[in-house]
DRENDRENGU-79906 format. One line per field, with one value per atom (N, C-alpha, C): residue number from 1; residue in three letters; atom name; x, y negated, z negated. Coordinates in steps of 0.1 Angstrom, whole numbers. Each point is the difference from the previous one (the first is absolute). Layout:
nr	c(NUM	...)
rest	c(ALA	...)
atom	c(CA	...)
x	c(X	...)
y	c(Y	...)
z	c(Z	...)
//
This chain:
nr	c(1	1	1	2	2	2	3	3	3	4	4	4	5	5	5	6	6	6	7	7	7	8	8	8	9	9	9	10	10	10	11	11	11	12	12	12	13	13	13	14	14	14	15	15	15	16	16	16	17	17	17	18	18	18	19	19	19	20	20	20	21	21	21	22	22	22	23	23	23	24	24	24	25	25	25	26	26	26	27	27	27	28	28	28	29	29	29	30	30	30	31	31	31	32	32	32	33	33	33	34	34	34	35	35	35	36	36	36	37	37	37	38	38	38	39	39	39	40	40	40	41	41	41	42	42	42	43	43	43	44	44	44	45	45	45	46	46	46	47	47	47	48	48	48	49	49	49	50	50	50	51	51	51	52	52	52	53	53	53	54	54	54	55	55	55	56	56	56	57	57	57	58	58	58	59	59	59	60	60	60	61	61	61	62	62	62	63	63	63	64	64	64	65	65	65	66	66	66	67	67	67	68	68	68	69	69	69	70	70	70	71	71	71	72	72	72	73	73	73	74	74	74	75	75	75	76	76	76	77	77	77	78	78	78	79	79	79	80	80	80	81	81	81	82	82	82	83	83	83	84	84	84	85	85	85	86	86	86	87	87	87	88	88	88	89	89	89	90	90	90	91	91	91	92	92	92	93	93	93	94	94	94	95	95	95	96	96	96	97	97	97	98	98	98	99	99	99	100	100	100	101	101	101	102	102	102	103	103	103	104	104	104	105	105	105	106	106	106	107	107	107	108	108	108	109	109	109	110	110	110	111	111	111	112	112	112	113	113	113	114	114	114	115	115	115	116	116	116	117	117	117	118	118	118	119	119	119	120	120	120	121	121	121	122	122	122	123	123	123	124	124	124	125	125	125	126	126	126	127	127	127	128	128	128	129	129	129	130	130	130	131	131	131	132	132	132	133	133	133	134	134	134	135	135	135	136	136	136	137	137	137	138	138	138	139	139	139	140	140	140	141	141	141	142	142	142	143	143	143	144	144	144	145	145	145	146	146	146	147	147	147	148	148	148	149	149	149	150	150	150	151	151	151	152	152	152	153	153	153	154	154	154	155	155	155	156	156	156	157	157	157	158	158	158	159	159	159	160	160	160	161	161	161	162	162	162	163	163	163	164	164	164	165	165	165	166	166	166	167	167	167	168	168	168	169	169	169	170	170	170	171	171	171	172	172	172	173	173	173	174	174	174	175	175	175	176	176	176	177	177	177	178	178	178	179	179	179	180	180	180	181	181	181	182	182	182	183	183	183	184	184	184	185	185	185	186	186	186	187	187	187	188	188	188	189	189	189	190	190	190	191	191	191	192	192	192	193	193	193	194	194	194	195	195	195	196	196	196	197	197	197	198	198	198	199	199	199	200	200	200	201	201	201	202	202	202	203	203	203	204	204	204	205	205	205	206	206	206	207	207	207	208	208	208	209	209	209	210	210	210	211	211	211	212	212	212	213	213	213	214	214	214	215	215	215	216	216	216	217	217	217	218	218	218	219	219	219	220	220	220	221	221	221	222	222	222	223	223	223	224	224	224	225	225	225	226	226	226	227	227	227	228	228	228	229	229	229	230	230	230	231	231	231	232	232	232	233	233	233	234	234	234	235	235	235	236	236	236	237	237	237	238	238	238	239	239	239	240	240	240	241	241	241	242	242	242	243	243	243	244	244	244	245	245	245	246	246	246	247	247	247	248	248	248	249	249	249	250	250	250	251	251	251	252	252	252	253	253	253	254	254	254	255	255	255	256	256	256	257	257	257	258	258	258	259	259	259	260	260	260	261	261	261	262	262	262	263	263	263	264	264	264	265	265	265	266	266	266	267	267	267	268	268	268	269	269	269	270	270	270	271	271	271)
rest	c(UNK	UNK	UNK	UNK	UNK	UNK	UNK	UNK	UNK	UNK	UNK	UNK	UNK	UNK	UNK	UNK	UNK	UNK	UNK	UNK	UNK	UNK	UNK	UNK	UNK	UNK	UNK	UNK	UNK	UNK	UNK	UNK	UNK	UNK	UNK	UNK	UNK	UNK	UNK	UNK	UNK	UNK	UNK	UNK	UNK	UNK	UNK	UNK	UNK	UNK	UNK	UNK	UNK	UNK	UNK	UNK	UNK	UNK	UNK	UNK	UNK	UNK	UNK	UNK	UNK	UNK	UNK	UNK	UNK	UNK	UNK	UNK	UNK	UNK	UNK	UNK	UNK	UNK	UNK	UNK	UNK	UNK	UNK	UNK	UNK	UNK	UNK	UNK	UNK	UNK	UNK	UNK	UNK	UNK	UNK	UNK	UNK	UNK	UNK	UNK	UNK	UNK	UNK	UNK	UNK	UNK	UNK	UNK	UNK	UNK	UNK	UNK	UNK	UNK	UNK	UNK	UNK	UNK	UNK	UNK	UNK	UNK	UNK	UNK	UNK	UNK	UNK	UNK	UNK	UNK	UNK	UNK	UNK	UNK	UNK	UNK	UNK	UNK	UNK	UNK	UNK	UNK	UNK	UNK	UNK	UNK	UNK	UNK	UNK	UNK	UNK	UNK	UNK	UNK	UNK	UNK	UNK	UNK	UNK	UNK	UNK	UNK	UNK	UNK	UNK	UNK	UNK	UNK	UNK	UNK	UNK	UNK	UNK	UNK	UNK	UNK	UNK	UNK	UNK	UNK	UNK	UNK	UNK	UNK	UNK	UNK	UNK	UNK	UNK	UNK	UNK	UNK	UNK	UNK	UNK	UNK	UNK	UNK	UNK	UNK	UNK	UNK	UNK	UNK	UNK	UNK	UNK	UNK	UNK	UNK	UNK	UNK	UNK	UNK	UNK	UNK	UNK	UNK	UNK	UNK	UNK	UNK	UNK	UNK	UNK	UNK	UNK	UNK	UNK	UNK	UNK	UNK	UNK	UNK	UNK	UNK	UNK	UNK	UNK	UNK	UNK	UNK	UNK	UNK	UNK	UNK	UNK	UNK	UNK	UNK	UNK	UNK	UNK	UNK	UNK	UNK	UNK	UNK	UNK	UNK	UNK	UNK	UNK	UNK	UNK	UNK	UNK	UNK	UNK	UNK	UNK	UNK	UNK	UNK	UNK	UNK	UNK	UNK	UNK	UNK	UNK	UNK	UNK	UNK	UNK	UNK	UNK	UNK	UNK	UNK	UNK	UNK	UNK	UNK	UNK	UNK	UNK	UNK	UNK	UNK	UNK	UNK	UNK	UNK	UNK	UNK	UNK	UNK	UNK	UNK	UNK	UNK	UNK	UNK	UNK	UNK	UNK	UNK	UNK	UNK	UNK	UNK	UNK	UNK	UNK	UNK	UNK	UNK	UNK	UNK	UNK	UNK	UNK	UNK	UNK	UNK	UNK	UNK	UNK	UNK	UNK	UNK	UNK	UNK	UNK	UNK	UNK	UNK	UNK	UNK	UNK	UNK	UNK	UNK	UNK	UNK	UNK	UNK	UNK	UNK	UNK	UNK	UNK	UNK	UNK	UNK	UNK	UNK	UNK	UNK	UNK	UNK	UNK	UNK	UNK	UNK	UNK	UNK	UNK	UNK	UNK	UNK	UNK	UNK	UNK	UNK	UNK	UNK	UNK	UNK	UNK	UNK	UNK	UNK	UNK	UNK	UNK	UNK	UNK	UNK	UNK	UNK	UNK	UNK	UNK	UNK	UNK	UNK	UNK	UNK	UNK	UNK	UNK	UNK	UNK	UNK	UNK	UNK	UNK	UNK	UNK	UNK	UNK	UNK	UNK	UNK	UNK	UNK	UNK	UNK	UNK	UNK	UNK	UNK	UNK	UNK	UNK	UNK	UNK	UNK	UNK	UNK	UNK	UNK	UNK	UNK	UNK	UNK	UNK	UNK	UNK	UNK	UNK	UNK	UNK	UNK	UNK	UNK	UNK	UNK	UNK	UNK	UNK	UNK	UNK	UNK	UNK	UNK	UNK	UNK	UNK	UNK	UNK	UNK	UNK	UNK	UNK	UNK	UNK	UNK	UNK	UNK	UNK	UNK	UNK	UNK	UNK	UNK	UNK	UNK	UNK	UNK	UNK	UNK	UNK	UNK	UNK	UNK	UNK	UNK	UNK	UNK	UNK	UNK	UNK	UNK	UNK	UNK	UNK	UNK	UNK	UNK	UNK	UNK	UNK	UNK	UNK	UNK	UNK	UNK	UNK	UNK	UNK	UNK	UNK	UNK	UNK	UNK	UNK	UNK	UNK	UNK	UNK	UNK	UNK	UNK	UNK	UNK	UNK	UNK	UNK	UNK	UNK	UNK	UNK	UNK	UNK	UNK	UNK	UNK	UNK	UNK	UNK	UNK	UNK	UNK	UNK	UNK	UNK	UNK	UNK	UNK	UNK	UNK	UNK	UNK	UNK	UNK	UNK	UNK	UNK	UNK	UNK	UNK	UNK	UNK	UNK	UNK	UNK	UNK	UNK	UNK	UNK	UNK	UNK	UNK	UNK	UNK	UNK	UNK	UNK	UNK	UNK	UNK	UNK	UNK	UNK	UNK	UNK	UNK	UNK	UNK	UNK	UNK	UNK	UNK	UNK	UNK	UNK	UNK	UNK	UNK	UNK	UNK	UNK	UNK	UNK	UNK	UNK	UNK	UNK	UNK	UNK	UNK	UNK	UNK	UNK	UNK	UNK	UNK	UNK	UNK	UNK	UNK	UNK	UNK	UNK	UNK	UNK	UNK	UNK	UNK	UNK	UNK	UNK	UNK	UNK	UNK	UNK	UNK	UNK	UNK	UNK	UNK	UNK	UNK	UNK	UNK	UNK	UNK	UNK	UNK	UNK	UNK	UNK	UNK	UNK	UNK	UNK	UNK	UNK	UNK	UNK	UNK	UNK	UNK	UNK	UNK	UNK	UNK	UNK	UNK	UNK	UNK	UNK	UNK	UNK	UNK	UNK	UNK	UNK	UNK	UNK	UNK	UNK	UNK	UNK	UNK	UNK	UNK	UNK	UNK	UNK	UNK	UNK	UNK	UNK	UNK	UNK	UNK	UNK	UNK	UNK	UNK	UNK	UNK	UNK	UNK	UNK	UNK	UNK	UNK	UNK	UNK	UNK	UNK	UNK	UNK	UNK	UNK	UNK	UNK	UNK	UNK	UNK	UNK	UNK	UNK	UNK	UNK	UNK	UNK	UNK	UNK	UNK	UNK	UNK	UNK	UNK	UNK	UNK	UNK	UNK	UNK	UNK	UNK	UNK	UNK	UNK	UNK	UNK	UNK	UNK	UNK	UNK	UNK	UNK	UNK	UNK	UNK	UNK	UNK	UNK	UNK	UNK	UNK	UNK	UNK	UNK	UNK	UNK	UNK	UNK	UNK	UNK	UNK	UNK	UNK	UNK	UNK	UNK	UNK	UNK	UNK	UNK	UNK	UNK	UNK	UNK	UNK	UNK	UNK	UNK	UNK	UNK	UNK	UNK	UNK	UNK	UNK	UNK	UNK	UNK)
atom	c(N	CA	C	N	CA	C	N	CA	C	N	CA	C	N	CA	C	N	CA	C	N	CA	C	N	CA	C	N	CA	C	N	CA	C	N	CA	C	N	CA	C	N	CA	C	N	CA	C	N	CA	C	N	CA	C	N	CA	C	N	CA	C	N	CA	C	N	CA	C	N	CA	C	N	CA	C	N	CA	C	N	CA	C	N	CA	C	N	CA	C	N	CA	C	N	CA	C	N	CA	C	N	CA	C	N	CA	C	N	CA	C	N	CA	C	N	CA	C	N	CA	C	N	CA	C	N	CA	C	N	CA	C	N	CA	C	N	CA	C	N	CA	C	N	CA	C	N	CA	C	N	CA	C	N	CA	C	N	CA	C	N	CA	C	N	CA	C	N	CA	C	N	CA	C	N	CA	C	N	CA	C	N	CA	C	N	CA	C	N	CA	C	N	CA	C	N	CA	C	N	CA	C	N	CA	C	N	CA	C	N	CA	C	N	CA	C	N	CA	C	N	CA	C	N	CA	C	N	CA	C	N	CA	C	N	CA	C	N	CA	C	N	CA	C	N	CA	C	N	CA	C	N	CA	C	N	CA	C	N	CA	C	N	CA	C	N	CA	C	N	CA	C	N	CA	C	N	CA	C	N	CA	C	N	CA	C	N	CA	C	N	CA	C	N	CA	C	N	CA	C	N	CA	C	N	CA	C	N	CA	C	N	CA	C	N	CA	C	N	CA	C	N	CA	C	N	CA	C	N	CA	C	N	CA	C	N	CA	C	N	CA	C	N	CA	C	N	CA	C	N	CA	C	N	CA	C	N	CA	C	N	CA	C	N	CA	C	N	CA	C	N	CA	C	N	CA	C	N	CA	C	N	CA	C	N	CA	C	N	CA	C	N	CA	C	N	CA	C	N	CA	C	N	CA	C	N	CA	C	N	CA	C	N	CA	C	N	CA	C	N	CA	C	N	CA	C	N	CA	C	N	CA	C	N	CA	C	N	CA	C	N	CA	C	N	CA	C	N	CA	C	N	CA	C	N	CA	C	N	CA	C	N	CA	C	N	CA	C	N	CA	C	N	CA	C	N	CA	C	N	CA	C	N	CA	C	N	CA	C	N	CA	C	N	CA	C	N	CA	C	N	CA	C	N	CA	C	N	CA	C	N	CA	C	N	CA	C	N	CA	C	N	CA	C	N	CA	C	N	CA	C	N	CA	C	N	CA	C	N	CA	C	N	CA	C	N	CA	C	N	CA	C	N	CA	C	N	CA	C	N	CA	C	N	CA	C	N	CA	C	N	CA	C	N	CA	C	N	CA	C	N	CA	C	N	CA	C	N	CA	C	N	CA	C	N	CA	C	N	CA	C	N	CA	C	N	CA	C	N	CA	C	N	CA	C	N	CA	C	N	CA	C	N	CA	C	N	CA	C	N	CA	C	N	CA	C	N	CA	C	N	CA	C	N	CA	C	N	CA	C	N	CA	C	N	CA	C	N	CA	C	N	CA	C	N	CA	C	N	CA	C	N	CA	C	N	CA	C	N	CA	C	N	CA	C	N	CA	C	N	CA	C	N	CA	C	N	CA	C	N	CA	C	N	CA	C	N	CA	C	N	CA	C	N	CA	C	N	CA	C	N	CA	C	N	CA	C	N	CA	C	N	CA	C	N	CA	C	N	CA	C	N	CA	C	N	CA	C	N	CA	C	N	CA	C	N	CA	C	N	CA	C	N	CA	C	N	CA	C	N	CA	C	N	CA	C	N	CA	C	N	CA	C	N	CA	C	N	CA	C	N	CA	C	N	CA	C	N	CA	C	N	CA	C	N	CA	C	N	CA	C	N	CA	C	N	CA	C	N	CA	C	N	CA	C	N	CA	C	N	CA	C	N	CA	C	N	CA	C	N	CA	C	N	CA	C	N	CA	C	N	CA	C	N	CA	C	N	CA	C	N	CA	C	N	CA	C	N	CA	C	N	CA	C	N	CA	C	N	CA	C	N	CA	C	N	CA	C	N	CA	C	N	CA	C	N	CA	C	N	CA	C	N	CA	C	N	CA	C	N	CA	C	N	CA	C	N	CA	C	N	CA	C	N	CA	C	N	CA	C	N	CA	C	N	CA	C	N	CA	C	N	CA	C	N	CA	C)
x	c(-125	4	-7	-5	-5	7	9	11	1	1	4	14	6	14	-1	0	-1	15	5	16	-3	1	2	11	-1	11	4	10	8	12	-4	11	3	21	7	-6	-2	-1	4	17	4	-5	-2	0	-17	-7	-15	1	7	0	5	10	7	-11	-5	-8	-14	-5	-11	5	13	7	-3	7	2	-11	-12	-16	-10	10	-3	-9	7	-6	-14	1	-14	-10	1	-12	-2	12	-9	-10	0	-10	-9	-1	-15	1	12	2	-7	-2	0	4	8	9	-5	0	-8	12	4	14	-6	0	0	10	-2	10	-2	9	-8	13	-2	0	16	-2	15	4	7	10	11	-2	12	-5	1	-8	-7	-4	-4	-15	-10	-10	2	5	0	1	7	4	-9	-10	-10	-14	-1	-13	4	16	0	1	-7	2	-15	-7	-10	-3	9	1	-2	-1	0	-14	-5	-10	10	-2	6	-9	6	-11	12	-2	8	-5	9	-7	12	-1	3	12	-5	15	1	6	10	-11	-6	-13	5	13	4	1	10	1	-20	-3	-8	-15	-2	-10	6	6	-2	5	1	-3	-19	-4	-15	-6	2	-5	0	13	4	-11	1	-5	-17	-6	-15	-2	9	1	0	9	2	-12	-2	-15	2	15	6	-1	-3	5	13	8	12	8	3	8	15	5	20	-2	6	4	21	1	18	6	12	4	8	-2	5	18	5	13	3	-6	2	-1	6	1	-4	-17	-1	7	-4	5	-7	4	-11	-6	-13	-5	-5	6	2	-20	-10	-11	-8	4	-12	7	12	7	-8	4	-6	-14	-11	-12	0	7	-1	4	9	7	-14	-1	-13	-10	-7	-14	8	6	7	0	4	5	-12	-8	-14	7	11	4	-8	0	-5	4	13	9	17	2	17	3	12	14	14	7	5	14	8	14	10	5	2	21	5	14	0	7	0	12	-2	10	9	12	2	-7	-2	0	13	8	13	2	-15	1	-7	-2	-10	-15	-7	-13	-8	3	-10	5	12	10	1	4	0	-15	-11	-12	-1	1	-5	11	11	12	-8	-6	-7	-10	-9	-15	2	6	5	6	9	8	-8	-12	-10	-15	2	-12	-14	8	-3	2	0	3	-6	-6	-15	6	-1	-2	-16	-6	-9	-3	-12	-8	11	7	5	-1	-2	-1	8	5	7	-6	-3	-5	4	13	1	-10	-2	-8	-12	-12	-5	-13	-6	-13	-12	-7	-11	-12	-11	-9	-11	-10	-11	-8	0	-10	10	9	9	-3	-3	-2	-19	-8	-15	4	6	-2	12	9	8	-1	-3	-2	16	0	12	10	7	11	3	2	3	5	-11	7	3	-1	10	12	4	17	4	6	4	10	0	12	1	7	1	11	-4	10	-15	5	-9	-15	-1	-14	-3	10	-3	5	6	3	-13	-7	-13	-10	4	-16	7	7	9	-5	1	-5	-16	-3	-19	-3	10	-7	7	8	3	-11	-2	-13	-9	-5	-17	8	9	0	7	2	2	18	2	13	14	6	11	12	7	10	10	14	8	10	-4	4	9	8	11	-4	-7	-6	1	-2	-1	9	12	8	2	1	-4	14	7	10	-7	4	-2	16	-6	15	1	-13	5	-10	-8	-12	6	-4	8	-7	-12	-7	-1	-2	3	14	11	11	-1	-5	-3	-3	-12	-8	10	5	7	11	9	9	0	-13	-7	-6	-6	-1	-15	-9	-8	-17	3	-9	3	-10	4	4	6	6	-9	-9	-7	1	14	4	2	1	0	-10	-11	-17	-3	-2	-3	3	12	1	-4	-1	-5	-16	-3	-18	1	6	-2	3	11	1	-11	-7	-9	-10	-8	-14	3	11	5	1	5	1	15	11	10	11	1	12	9	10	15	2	-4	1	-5	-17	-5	5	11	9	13	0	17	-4	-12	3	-5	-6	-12	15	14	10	7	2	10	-6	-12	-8	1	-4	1	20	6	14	2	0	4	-11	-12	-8	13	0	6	13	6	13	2	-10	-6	4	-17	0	14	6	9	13	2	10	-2	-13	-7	5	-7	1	13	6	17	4	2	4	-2	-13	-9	3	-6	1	12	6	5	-4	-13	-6	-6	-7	-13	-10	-10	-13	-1	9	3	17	4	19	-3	9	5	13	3	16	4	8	5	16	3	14	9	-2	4	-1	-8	0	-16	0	-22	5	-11	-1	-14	-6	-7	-9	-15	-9	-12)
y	c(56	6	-8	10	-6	-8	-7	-4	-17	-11	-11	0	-12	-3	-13	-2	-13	-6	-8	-11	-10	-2	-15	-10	-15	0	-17	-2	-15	-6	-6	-5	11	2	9	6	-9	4	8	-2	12	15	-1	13	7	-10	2	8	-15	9	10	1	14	13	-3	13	-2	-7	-2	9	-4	9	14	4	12	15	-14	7	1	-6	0	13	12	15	0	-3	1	-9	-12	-5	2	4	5	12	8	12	-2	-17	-3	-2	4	-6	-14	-3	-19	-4	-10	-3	-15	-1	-12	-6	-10	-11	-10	1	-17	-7	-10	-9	-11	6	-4	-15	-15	-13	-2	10	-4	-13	-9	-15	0	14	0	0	10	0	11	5	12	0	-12	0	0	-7	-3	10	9	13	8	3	9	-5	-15	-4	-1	7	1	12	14	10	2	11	3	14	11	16	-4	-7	4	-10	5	-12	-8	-9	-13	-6	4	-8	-8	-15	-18	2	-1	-5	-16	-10	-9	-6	12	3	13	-1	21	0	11	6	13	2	11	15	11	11	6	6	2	-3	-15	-6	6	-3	1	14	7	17	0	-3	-4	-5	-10	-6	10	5	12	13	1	11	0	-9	-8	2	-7	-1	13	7	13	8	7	10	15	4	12	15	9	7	0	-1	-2	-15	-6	-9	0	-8	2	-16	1	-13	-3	-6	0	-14	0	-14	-4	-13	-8	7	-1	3	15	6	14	3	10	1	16	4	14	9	15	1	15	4	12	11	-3	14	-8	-10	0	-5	-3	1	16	4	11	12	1	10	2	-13	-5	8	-7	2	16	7	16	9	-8	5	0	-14	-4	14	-1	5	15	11	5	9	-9	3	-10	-4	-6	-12	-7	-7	-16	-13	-8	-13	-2	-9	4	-4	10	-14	2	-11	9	-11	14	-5	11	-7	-12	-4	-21	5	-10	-7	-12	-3	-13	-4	-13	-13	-3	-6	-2	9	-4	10	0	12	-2	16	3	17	0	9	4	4	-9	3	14	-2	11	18	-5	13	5	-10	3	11	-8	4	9	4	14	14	-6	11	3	-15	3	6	0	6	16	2	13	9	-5	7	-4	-7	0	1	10	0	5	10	4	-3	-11	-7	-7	3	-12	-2	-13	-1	-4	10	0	-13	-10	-8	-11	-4	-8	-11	-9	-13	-6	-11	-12	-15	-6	-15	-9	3	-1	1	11	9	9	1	12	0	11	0	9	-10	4	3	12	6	-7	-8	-8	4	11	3	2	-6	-3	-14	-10	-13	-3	13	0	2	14	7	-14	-8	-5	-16	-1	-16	-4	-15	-5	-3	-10	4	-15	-1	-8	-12	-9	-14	-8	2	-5	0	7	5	-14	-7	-13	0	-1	-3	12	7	18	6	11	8	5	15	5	10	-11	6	13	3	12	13	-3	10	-1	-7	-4	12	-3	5	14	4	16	6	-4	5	2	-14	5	7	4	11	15	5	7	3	-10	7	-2	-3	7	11	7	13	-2	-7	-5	11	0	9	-13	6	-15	11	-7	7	-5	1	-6	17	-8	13	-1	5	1	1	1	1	-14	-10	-15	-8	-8	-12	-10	-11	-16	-4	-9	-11	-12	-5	-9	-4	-16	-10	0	-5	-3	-12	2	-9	-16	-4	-11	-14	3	-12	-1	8	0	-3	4	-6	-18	0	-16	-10	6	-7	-1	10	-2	-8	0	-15	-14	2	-13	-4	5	0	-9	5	-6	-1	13	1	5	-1	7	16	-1	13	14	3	12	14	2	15	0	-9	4	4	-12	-3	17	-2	14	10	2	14	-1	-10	-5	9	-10	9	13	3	18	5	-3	5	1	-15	4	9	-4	5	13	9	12	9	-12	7	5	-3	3	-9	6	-5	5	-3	3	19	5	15	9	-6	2	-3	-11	-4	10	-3	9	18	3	13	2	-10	-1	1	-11	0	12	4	15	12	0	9	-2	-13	-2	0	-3	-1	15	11	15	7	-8	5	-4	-8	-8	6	0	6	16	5	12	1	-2	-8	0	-12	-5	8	7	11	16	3	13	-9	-11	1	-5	-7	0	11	6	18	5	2	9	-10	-8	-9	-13	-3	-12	-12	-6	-7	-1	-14	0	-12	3	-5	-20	-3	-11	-2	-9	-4	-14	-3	-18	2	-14	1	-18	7	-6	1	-18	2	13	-5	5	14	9	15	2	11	8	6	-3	3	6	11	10	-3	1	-5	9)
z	c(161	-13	-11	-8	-11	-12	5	-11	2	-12	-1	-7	5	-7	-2	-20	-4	-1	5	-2	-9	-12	-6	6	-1	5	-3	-6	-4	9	11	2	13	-5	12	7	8	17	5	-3	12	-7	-14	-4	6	-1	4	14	7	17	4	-7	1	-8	-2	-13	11	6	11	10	8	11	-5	-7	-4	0	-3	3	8	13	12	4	1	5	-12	-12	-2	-1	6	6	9	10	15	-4	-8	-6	-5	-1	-11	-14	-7	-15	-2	-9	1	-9	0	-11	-1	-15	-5	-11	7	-8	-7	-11	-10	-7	13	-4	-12	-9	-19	2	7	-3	8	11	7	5	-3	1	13	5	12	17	7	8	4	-10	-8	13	-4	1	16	6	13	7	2	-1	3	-13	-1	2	2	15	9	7	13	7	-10	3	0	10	0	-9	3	-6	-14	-11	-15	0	-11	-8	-14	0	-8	-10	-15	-10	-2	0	-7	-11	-9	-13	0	-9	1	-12	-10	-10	-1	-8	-6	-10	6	-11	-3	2	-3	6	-2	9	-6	-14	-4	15	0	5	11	8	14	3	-10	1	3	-8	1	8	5	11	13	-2	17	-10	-7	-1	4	-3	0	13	8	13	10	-5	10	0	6	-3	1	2	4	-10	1	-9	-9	7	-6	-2	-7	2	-8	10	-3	-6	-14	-2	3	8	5	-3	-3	-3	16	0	11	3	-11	8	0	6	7	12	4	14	1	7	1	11	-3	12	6	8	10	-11	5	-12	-16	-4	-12	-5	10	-4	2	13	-2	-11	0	-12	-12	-1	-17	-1	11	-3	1	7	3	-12	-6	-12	-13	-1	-8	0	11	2	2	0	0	-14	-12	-9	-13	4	-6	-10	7	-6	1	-9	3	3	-6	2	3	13	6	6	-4	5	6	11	10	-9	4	-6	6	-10	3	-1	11	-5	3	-12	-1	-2	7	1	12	5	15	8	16	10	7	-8	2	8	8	5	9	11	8	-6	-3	-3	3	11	11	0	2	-2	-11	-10	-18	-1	3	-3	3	15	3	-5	-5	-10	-8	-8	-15	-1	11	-3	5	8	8	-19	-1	-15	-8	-3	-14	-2	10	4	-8	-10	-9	-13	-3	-10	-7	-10	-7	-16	0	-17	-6	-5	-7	-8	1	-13	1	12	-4	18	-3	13	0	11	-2	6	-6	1	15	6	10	14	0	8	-5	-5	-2	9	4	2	-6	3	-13	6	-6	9	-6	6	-2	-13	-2	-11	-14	3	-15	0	6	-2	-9	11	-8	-12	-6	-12	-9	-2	-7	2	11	4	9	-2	7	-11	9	-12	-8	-11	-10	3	1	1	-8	-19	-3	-3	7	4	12	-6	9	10	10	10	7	-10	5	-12	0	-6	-12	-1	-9	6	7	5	9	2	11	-12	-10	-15	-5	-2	-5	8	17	3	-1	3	-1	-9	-14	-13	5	-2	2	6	14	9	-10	-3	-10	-9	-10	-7	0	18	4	10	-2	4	13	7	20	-8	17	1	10	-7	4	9	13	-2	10	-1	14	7	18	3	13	-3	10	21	-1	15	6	-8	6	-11	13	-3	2	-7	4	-8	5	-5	-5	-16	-6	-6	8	-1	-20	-3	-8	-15	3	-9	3	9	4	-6	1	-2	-14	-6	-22	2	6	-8	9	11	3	-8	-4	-14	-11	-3	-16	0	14	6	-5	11	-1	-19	-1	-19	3	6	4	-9	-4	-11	-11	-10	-14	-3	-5	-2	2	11	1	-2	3	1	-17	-7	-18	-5	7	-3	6	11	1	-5	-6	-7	-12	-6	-11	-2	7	5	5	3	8	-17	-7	-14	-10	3	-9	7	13	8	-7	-1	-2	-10	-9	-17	1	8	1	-11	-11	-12	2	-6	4	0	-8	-3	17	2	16	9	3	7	6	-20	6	5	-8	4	13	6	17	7	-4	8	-3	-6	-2	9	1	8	12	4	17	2	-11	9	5	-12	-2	12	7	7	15	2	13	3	-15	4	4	-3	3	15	3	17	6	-11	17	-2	-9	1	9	0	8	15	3	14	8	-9	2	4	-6	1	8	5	8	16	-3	14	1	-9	8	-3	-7	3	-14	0	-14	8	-8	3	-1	-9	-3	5	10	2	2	-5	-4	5	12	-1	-10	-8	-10	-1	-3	-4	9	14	13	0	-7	-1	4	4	-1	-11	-12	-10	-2	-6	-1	-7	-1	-15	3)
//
């Protein structure tokens, strides 16, 4: 298969090895998955020189989600590549869908639909309810940072993605836009589902208080790179809420389900 899957990754282990298991069935097919471990302190490293199936970039500190989006991406040589975060867990189908859906519908960037937070469900079971009832389901121009995969010739025409966006947060809004206006087609589609615990390693970092405040810095800079003043803001947010709520009201309805579930404050809550 012509496909790479880039993992950044800080630290939790178990979340890594659990999100490696999970991708079992597509490395036996030939995917190759390329993990950079951005300055892991735990036994992160040990771990992933004692596996043969992935290729392994060490870097030696946190150069950030940005960089070691770049480094996997340099690295892979695939037509397609999936950038995925460590704490997810995929599941049957949720790579060749995507790509079928994609090339299908001349899309160039597609992310499958995510729940997030405990695994307080049958993964496997859930999934095949969910893709079976949404199968038909797309939200148009819109990705998620989580998960997306991106078609190689959006990286020639735009480049990589922004490294001075520090730590993480930001940068996958950043490259979304650029691919927007050079024209690329964005989209998430109900055919393929993956569980995300939860951005585990940014809320680690922000715990710990271990560096300077980036997620401010960062939006700081995405405001300006942008031209975005308070008026561009507010009306960019009134648009995407009245868009979403759109979305997640149609497929409530219709199916049952939305493209985005968080279980929150002990309920599945809809987005």
């Amino acid at each position: 298969m012509n496909i790479s899957v880039v993992i950044p990754v800080l630290n939790q282990l178990d979340y890594t090895r659990a999100c490696l298991a999970s991708l079992g069935p597509d490395l036996a097919r030939g995917v190759r998955v390329v993990v950079i471990d951005n300055g892991s302190d735990d036994s992160t490293t040990e771990f992933l020189a004692a596996g043969a199936e992935v290729t392994v970039i060490r870097n030696a500190t946190n150069r950030g989600c940005a960089a070691a989006w770049n480094q996997g991406v340099q690295t892979a040589s695939a037509e397609w590549v999936v950038l995925l975060n460590n704490d997810t867990l995929v599941t049957d189908g949720w790579l060749t869908e995507q790509i079928q859906y994609a090339e299908e519908h001349g899309v160039d960037i597609i992310s499958p639909a995510i729940r997030e937070g405990p695994l307080n469900y049958d993964l496997a079971s859930y999934a095949r309810a969910f893709t079976q009832e949404m199968r038909q389901v797309t939200r148009r121009g819109v990705a998620n940072g989580v998960c997306f995969t991106v078609r190689r010739r959006v990286f020639e025409a735009i480049g990589l993605f922004d490294e001075n966006f520090r730590i993480g947060q930001f940068e996958d809004a950043d490259f979304f836009l650029r691919a927007r206006r050079a024209g690329f087609k964005l989209g998430t589609t109900g055919r393929a589902f993956i569980h995300h615990f939860g951005s585990v390693t940014q809320k680690d970092l922000q715990r710990k208080q271990t560096a300077r405040p980036y997620e401010a810095e960062n939006r700081a800079y995405f405001r300006r790179k942008w031209g975005l003043n308070w008026g561009r803001r507010r009306w960019g947010k009134l648009t995407a809420k009245i868009i979403a709520t759109r979305w997640r009201l149609a497929e409530r309805c219709v199916h049952g389900h939305s493209m985005n579930e968080k279980w929150l404050v002990g309920r599945l809550q809809f987005h």
